[in-house]
C-alpha positions in Angstrom: 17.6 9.1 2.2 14.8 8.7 -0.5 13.5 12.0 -0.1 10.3 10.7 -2.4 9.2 8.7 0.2 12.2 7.2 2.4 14.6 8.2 4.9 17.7 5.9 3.6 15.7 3.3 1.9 13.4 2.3 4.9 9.9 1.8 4.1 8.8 4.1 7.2 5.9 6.0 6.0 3.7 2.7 5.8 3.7 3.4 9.8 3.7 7.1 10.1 0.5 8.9 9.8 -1.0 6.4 12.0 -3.1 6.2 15.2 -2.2 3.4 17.2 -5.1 2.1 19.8 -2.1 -0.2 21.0 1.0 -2.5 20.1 0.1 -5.9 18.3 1.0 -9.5 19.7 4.5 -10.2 18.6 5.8 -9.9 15.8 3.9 -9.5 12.5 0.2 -9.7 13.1 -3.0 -8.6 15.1 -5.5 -12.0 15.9 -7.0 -10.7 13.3 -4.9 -10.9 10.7 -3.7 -14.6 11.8 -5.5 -17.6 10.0 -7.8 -16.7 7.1 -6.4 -13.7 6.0 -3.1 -14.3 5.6 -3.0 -15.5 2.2 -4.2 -13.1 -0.9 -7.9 -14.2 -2.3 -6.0 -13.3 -5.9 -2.4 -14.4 -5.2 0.2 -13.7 -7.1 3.1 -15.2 -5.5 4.4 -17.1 -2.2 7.0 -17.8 0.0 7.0 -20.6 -1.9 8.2 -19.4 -5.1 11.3 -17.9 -3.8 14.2 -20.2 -4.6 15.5 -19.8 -0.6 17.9 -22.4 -1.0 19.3 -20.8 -3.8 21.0 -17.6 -1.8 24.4 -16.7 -3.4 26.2 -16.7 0.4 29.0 -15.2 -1.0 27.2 -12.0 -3.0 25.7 -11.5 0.7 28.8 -12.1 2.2 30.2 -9.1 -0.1 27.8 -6.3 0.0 27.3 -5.2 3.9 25.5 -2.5 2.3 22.0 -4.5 1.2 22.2 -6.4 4.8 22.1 -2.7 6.6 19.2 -2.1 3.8 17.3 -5.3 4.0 17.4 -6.2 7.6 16.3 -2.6 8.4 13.4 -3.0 5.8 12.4 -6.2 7.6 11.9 -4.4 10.8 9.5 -1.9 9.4 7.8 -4.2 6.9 6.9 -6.1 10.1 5.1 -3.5 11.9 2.1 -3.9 9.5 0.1 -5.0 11.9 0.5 -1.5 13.9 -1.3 0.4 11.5 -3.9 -1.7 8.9 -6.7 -1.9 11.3 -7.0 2.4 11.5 -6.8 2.1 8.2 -9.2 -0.5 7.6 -11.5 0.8 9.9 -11.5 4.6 8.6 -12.9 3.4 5.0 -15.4 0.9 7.4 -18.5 2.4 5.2 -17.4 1.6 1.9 -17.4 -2.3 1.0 -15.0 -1.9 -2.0 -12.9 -0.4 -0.7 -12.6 -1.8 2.7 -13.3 -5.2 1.2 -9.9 -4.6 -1.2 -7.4 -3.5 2.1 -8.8 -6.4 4.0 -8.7 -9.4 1.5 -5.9 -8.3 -0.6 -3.8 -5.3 0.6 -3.2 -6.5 4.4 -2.7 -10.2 3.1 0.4 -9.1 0.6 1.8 -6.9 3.0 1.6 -9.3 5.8 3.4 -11.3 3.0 6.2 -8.8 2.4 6.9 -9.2 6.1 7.5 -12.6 6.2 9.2 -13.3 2.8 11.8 -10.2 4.1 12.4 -11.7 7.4 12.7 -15.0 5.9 15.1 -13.5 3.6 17.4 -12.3 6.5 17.4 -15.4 8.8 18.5 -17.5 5.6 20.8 -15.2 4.3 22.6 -14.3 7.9 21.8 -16.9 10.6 23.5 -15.0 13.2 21.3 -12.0 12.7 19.1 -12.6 15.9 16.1 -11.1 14.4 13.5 -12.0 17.2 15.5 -9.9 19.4 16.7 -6.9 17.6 13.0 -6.4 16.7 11.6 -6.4 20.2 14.2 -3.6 20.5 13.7 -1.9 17.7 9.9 -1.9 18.2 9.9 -0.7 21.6 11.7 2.5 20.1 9.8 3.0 17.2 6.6 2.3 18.4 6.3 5.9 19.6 6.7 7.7 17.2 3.8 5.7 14.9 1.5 8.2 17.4 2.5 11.3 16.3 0.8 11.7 13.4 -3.2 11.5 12.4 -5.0 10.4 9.1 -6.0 13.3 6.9 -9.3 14.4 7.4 -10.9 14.0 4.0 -10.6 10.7 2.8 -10.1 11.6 -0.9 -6.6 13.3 0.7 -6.1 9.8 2.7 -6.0 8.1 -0.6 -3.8 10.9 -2.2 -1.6 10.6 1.0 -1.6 6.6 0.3 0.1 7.3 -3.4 2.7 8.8 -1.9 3.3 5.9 0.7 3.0 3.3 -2.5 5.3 5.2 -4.6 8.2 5.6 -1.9 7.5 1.7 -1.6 7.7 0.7 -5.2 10.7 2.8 -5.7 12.7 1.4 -2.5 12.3 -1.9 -4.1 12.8 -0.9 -7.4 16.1 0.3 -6.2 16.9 -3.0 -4.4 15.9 -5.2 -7.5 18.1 -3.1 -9.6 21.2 -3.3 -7.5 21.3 -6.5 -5.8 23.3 -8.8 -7.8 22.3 -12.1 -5.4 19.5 -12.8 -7.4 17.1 -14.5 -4.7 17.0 -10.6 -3.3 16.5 -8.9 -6.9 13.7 -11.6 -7.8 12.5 -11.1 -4.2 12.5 -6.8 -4.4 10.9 -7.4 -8.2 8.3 -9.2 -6.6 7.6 -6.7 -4.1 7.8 -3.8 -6.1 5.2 -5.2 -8.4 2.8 -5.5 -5.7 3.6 -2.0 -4.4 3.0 -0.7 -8.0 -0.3 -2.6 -8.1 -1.9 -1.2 -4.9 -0.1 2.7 -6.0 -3.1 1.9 -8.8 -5.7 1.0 -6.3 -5.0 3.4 -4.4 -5.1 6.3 -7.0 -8.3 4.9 -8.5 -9.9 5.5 -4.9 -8.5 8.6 -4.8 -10.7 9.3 -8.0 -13.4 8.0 -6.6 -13.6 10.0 -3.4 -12.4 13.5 -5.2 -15.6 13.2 -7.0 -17.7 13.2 -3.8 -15.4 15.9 -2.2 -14.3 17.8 -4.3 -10.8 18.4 -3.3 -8.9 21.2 -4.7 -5.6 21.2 -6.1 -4.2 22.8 -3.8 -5.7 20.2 -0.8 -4.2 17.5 -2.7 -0.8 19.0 -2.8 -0.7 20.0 0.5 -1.8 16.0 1.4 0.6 14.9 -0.8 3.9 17.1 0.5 2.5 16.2 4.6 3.7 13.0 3.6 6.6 13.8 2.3 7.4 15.7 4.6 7.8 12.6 7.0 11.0 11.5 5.5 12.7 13.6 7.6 11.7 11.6 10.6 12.9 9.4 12.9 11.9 6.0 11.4 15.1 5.6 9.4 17.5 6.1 12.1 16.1 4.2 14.3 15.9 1.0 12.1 19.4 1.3 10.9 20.4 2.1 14.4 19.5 -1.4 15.9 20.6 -3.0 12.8 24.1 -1.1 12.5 24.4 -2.3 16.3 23.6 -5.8 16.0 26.1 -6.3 13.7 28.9 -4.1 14.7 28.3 -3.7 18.8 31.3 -2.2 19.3 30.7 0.8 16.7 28.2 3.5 18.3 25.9 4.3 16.3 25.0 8.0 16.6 23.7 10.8 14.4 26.9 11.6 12.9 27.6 8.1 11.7 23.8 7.8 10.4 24.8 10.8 7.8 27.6 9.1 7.0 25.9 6.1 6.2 23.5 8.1 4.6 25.6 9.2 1.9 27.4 6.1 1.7 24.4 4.2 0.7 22.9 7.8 -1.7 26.8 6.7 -3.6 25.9 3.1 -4.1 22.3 3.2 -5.1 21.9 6.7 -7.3 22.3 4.7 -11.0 19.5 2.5 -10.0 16.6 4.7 -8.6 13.8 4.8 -10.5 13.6 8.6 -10.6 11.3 9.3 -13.7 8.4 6.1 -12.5 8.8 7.9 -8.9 8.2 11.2 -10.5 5.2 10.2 -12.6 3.5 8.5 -9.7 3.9 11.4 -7.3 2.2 14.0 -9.5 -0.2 11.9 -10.8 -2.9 12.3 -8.1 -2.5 16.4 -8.9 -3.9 15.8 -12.6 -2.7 18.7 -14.1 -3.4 20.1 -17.6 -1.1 18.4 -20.2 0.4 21.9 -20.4 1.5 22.3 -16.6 2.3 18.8 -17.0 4.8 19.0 -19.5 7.0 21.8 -17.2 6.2 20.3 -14.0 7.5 16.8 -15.0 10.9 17.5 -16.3 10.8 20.0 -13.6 10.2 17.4 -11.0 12.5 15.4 -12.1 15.6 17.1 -12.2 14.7 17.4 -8.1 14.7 14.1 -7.8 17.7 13.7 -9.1 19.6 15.9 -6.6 17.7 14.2 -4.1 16.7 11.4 -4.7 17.6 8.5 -2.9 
């Protein structure tokens, strides 16, 4: 649905792109990631600062709508552990950089995970998460091998932007339009973080097109492979074992993921950040102020007819 980074407000691409040596233990983590670095070095929230107890039953009750969203963004947000390590290990030679993904990237996503299953269990009990992942996973997990890392890693961290900006606006979007506010405080929180590593990410980008030397064109290209992968089949396939689990006597096919599709493009249009999602998507081109100044407004007129 988000066609600047999202297939109907699933945060898919943090998977896609990936190589996948094999599937992690169950459900969030590798060993790895278990134990000391599942807590932020510089944190900035925790599961404990999210008012649980104060869930508005009835908002969620009301809006079917955000637990379709939500629950499906759970199930992605917990495949982190499919794809950190190749990334991790393919920026193994510089210590900044590799130091920042391992100590404070991984740790908040793993985070993200967590708070957004926690989220769902506590907002609908019945939702027998443990078990819809397992079969979600074993679908998905697939097609996180399709897909290989750019070659140059200045266009890996242009590639990243893109993955951070689809992010930040997906929960953006959510903050905006939930009106249970344990889910917009929730989303806020998230967003800022995905904002914050957009700006790591970019600044690494910096750094590595001075030692390659990309052109504009590369960079483009990089940036419009991702995009690209919102036409995939992450989306679906997430809604797909969420839209069962709650309706099991509804099939959920193709046709009824379109509708859906515009359904939720209806109720979420007002609050996407269109212009923020713009200006971090072109950023990583740095045009000339001139080119700038037509390819913005430009851009965002796009987005608009597309976008989520």
């Amino acid at each position: 649905m988000f066609t600047f980074g999202y297939t109907v407000f699933v945060p898919h691409l943090r998977v896609r792109g990936m190589i996948l040596n094999q599937t992690p233990p169950f459900p969030f983590e590798t060993p790895q990631d278990a134990g000391a670095q599942s807590t932020p070095r510089e944190q900035r929230w925790t599961l404990d600062d999210i008012p649980w107890q104060k869930i508005e039953h009835r908002e969620v009750a009301a809006r079917e709508d955000f637990s379709l969203l939500v629950a499906a963004a759970s199930l992605v947000e917990a495949t982190t552990g499919l794809y950190t390590r190749n990334l991790i290990d393919l920026f193994h030679g510089d210590e900044e950089v590799s130091l920042w993904l391992g100590e404070h990237w991984l740790p908040e996503e793993l985070q993200h995970g967590r708070a957004l299953r926690l989220y769902v269990e506590t907002a609908w009990p019945d939702f027998a998460w443990e078990e819809i992942y397992r079969r979600f996973l074993e679908e998905y997990a697939p097609f996180c091998r399709l897909d290989a890392l750019e070659a140059a890693l200045s266009l890996e961290m242009a590639s990243r932007c893109v993955v951070e900006m689809g992010t930040a606006s997906y929960y953006t979007t959510l903050s905006r339009a939930s009106t249970e506010p344990v889910l917009s405080l929730l989303a806020r929180r998230i967003a800022e973080d995905e904002v914050r590593h957009y700006k790591h990410f970019y600044r690494y980008f910096r750094k590595y097109r001075e030692a390659e030397q990309p052109g504009r064109k590369e960079v483009a290209g990089a940036l419009w492979r991702r995009l690209r992968m919102t036409n995939s089949e992450d989306g679906y396939i997430a809604l797909k074992h969420v839209s069962l689990a709650r309706h099991p006597d509804r099939p959920f096919d193709k046709r009824r993921y379109r509708a859906l599709r515009r359904e939720l493009r209806r109720s979420f249009l007002a609050q996407f950040p269109h212009a923020m999602s713009v200006k971090m998507l072109l950023k990583p081109l740095e045009l000339p102020a001139r080119a700038q100044r037509v390819a913005e407004p430009l851009a965002l007129a796009i987005a608009r007819r597309l976008a989520p």
